[in-house]
C-alpha positions in Angstrom: 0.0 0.0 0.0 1.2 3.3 -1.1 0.7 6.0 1.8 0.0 9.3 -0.2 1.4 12.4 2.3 0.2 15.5 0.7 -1.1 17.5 3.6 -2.0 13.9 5.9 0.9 14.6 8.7 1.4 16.9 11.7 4.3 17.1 13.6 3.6 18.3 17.5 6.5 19.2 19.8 6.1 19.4 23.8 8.7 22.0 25.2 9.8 23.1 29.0 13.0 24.9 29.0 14.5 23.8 25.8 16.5 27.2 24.4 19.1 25.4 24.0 18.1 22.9 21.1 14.2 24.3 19.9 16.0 25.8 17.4 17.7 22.8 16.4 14.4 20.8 16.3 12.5 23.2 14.5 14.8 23.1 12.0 15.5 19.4 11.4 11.2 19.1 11.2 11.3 22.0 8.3 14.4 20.4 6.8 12.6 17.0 5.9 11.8 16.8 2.4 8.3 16.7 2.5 6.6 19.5 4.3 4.3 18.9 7.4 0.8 20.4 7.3 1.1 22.3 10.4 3.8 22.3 13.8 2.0 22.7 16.8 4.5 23.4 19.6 3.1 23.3 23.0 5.1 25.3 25.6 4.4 23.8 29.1 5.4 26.9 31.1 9.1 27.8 30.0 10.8 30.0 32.2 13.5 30.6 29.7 13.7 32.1 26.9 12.6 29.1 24.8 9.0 31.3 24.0 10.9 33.9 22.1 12.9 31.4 20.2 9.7 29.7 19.0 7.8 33.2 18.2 10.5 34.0 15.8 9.8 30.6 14.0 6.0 31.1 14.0 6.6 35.1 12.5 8.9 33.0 10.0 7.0 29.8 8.8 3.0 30.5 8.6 2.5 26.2 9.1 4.0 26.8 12.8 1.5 27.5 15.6 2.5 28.6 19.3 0.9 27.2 22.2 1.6 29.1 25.6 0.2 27.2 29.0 1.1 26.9 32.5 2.9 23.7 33.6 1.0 20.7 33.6 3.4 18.1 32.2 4.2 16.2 29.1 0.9 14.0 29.0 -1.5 16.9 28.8 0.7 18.9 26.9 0.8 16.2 24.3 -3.0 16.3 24.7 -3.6 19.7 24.1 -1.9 19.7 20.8 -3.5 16.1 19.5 -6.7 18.1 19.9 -5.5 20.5 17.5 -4.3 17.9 15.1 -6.5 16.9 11.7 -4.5 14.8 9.6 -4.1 10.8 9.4 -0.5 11.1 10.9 1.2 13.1 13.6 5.1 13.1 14.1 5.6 13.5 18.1 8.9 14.8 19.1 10.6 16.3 22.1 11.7 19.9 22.3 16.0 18.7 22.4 16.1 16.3 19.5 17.4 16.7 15.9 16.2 14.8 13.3 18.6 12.8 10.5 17.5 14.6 7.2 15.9 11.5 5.9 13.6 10.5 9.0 10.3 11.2 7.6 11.0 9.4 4.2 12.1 6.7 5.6 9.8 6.2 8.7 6.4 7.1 6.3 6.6 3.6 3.9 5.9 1.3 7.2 2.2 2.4 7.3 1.8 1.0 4.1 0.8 -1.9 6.8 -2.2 -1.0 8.4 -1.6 -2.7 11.6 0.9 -0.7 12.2 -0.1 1.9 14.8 3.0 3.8 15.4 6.9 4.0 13.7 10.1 5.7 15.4 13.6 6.3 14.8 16.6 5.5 16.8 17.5 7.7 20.1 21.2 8.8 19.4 23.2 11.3 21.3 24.0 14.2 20.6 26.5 15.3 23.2 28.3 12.4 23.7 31.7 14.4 24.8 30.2 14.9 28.3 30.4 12.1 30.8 26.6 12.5 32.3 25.1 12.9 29.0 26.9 9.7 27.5 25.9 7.7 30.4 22.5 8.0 30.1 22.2 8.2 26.4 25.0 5.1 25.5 22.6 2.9 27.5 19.3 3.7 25.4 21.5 3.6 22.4 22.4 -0.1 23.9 18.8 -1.1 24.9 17.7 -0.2 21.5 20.2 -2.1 19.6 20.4 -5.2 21.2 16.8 -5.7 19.8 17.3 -8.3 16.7 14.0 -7.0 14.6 11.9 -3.8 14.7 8.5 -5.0 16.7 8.6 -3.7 20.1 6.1 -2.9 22.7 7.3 0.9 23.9 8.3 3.7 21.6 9.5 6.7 23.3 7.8 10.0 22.2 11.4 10.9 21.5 10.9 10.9 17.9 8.0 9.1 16.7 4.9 9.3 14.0 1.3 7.9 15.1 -1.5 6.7 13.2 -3.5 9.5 14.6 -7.4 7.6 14.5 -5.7 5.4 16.6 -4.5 7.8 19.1 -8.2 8.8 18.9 -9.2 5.7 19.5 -7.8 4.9 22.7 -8.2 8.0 24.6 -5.2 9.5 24.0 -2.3 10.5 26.3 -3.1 9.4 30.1 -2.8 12.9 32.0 -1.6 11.1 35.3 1.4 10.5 34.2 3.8 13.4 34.4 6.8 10.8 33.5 6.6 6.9 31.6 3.7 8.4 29.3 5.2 6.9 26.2 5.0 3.6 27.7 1.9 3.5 29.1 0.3 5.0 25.9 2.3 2.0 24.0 1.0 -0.1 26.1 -2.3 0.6 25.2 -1.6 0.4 21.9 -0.1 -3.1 21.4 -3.4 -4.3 23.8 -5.8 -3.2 21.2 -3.5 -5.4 18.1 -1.6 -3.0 16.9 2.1 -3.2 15.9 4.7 -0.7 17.2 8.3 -0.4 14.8 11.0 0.5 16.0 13.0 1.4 12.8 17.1 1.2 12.2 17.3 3.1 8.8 17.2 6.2 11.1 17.5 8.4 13.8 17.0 11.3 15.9 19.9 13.1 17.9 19.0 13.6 21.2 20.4 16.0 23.9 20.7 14.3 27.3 21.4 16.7 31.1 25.0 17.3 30.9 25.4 17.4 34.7 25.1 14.7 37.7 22.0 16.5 39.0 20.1 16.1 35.8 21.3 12.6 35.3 20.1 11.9 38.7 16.5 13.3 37.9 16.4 12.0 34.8 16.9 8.2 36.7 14.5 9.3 39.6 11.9 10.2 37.4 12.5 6.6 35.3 11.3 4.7 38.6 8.6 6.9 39.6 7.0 6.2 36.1 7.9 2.5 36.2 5.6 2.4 39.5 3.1 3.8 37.9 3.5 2.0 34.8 2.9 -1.6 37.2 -0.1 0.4 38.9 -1.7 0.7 35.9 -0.6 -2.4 33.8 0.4 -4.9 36.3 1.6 -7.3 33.8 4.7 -5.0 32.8 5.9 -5.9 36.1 8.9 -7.3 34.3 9.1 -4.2 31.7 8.7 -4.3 28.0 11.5 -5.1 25.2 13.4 -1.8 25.9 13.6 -1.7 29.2 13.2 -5.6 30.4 13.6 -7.8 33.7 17.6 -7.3 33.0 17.3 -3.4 32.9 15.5 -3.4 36.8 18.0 -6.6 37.8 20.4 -3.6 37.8 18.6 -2.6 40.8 19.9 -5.2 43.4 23.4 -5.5 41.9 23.5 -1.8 43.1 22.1 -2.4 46.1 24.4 -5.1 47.2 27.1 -3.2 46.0 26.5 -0.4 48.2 25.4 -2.4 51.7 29.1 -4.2 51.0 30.5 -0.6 50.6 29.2 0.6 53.7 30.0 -2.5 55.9 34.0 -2.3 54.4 33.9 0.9 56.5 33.4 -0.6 59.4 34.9 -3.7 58.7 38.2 -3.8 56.3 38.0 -7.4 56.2 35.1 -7.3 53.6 37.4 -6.2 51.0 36.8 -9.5 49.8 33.0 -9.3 49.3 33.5 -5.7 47.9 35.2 -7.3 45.0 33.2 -9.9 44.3 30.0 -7.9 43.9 31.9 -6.1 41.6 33.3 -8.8 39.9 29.4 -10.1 39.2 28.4 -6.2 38.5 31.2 -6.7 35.4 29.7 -9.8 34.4 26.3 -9.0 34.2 26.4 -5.4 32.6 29.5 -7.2 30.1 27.5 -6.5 26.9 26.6 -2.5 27.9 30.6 -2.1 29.1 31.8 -3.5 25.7 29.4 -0.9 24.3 30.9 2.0 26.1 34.4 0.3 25.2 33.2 0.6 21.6 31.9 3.9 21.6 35.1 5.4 23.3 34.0 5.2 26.5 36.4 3.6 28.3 35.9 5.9 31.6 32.2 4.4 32.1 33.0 1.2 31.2 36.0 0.6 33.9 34.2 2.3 36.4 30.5 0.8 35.7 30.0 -0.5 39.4 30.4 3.4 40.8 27.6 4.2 38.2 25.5 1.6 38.7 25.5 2.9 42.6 25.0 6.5 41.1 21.3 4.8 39.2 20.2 2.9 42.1 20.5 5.8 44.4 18.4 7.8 41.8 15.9 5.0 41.9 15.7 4.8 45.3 14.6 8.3 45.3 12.1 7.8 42.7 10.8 4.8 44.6 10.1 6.5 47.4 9.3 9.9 46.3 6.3 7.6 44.3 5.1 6.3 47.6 5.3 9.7 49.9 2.9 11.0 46.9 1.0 7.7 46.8 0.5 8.7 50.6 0.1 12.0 50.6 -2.6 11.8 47.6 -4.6 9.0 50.2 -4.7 11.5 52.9 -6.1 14.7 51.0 -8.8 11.6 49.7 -9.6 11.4 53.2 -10.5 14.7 53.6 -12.0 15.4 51.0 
C-alpha cells in the first residue's frame, strides 16, 4: 500500500526549558523533504527564553503554531496539541532532539501496513563528549540495539509518527502520568493489536542533562513512572522489550554493591566481598561495558560498578518519592 502524504501529517513538539536545542528541532522538522501540514509546539510553562525562540519561528513559517500554557506536564501537553491535530498522521517529538534529514522518508513507507499503529527512529546522542550525558544516552543507544528485529512494545515519544485515528481511538495520552507516558500510551496500543516499529534506517539526535543533577533526575523520574506503569498495567511488572527484567536486575546489583561498601567501613576485612559484587556487577552489565568500550568510552566502562551505585540511588529516590505522593494523595482523599 502506497501512503500518499500530501497535507496527511502533523508534527507536534512538547517544550519546557529547551532554548538550547528548539532551534535545532524546528529546523530538522522544516528540513525534511516533504513538508508537514502544520507544527504545533506546546510550551508547558518555559521560564527561559525558549518562547521567544519559538515566536521568531512562527513570524517565519505560517505552518508553525504557538501554544503558551502553565505547567501541567508532558501527557497533557501532548494532549492539548492532539486536539488540535486533523491529519491521518502526527510526528511526536521532544523539544531537544534533531532529526537525521531522511527520518520522515524513511519512517512514512511502514504504514503501508495497516496494523501498524506507530513508527520511530533510533535515540542517538547528541553530546556524547560529556560524561553525564553519555551515560545516560550510550545505555538507550544499547537497549535499542540489542533488539534483533523492529517490533517492540514501547516507543519513546522521542521521535515518533502515530496513526492519529488510533491515538483517537484509545483515549489519548493518560494525563496522570507526568513521566513513563510513552509507555503507558504503548501499552495501550499493542493491547488493542496494533504493531509498534522500531526502525534502524534512522534516527534522531537527542540532547541528554550534561550534569550529575540532571542525570540523577532523569533516573529518579524513570522509577517513579515504572511504578506507575505496574499500577496501571500490572503485567509489565517485568518491563517491556526496551527496558526488560535485565534493565531493573540492575537494581539489586546496586544495592548489594553499596550495603558491601558501607560494611567495608566498618569492617576492612570485607574487601573481599566488595570485590566480588563487583566482579558479578562486570559480568552481568558485560554487553553494555563492551558498548561503552566501543563507543570510546572507556571511563564508564572501567568504572561501571560506581555508576550503577550512582542509578540505584536515583531510583531509590524515585521509589520512594512515588510512595510519599502515593500517601500524601490518600490522605487529602480522606478529607475530602
Amino acid at each position: 500500500m502506497v501512503i500518499n502524504m500530501n497535507n496527511s501529517i502533523s508534527a507536534l513538539i512538547t517544550v519546557y526549558n529547551k532554548q538550547n536545542t528548539i532551534a535545532k528541532t524546528l529546523g530538522s522538522l522544516l528540513s525534511q523533504p516533504r513538508e508537514f501540514k502544520e507544527i504545533i509546539v506546546v510550551d508547558d510553562g518555559s521560564i527561559d527564553n525558549s518562547a521567544e525562540i519559538i515566536k521568531g519561528f512562527v513570524d517565519k513559517y505560517k505552518n508553525i503554531k504557538y501554544i503558551s500554557q502553565n505547567n501541567q506536564g508532558v501527557a497533557e501537553s501532548l494532549n492539548v496539541g492532539l486536539r488540535m491535530v486533523n491529519t491521518d498522521f502526527v510526528a511526536v517529538l521532544d523539544g531537544d532532539v534533531s532529526l537525521d534529514v531522511d527520518w520522515l522518508s524513511k519512517l512514512i513507507p511502514y504504514f503501508g501496513n495497516e496494523g501498524v499503529a506507530a513508527v520511530s527512529g533510533l535515540t542517538k546522542t547528541m553530546n556524547p563528549k560529556n560524561l553525564w550525558a553519555a551515560l545516560a544516552g550510550y545505555n538507550v543507544e544499547y537497549r535499542q540495539l540489542k533488539i534483533k528485529d523492529e517490533s517492540v512494545d514501547h516507543l519513546s515519544t522521542t521521535n515518533v509518527i502515530y496513526r492519529k485515528p488510533v491515538l483517537d481511538k484509545i483515549g489519548l495520552f493518560d494525563p496522570e502520568f507526568r513521566y513513563g507516558q510513552d509507555n503507558e500510551v504503548s501499552y495501550r496500543i499493542v493491547a488493542t493489536g496494533y504493531k509498534l516499529i522500531l526502525s534502524k534506517k534512522t534516527f534522531c539526535l537527542h540532547f541528554w542533562p550534561e550534569n550529575f543533577t540532571g542525570f540523577m533526575k532523569q533516573r529518579m523520574h524513570g522509577a517513579w513512572a515504572r511504578l506507575m506503569l505496574v499500577r496501571k498495567h500490572p503485567k509489565r511488572l517485568t518491563g517491556d522489550r526496551i527496558s526488560g527484567l535485565r534493565y531493573f536486575l540492575e537494581l539489586p546489583l546496586g544495592l548489594a554493591f553499596i550495603f558491601s561498601l558501607v560494611v567495608l567501613l566498618f569492617r576492612p576485612d570485607f574487601l573481599a566481598v566488595v570485590g566480588f559484587v563487583a566482579v558479578l556487577i562486570y559480568i552481568f552489565q558485560f554487553n553494555e561495558i563492551y558498548f561503552f568500550f566501543k563507543n570510546k568510552k572507556v571511563f564508564i566502562g572501567i568504572f561501571m560498578p560506581i555508576f550503577i551505585v550512582l542509578r540505584t540511588i536515583a531510583w531509590l529516590s524515585g521509589i520512594i518519592n512515588f510512595f510519599c505522593g502515593m500517601k500524601i494523595r490518600k490522605e487529602r482523599n480522606k478529607k475530602i
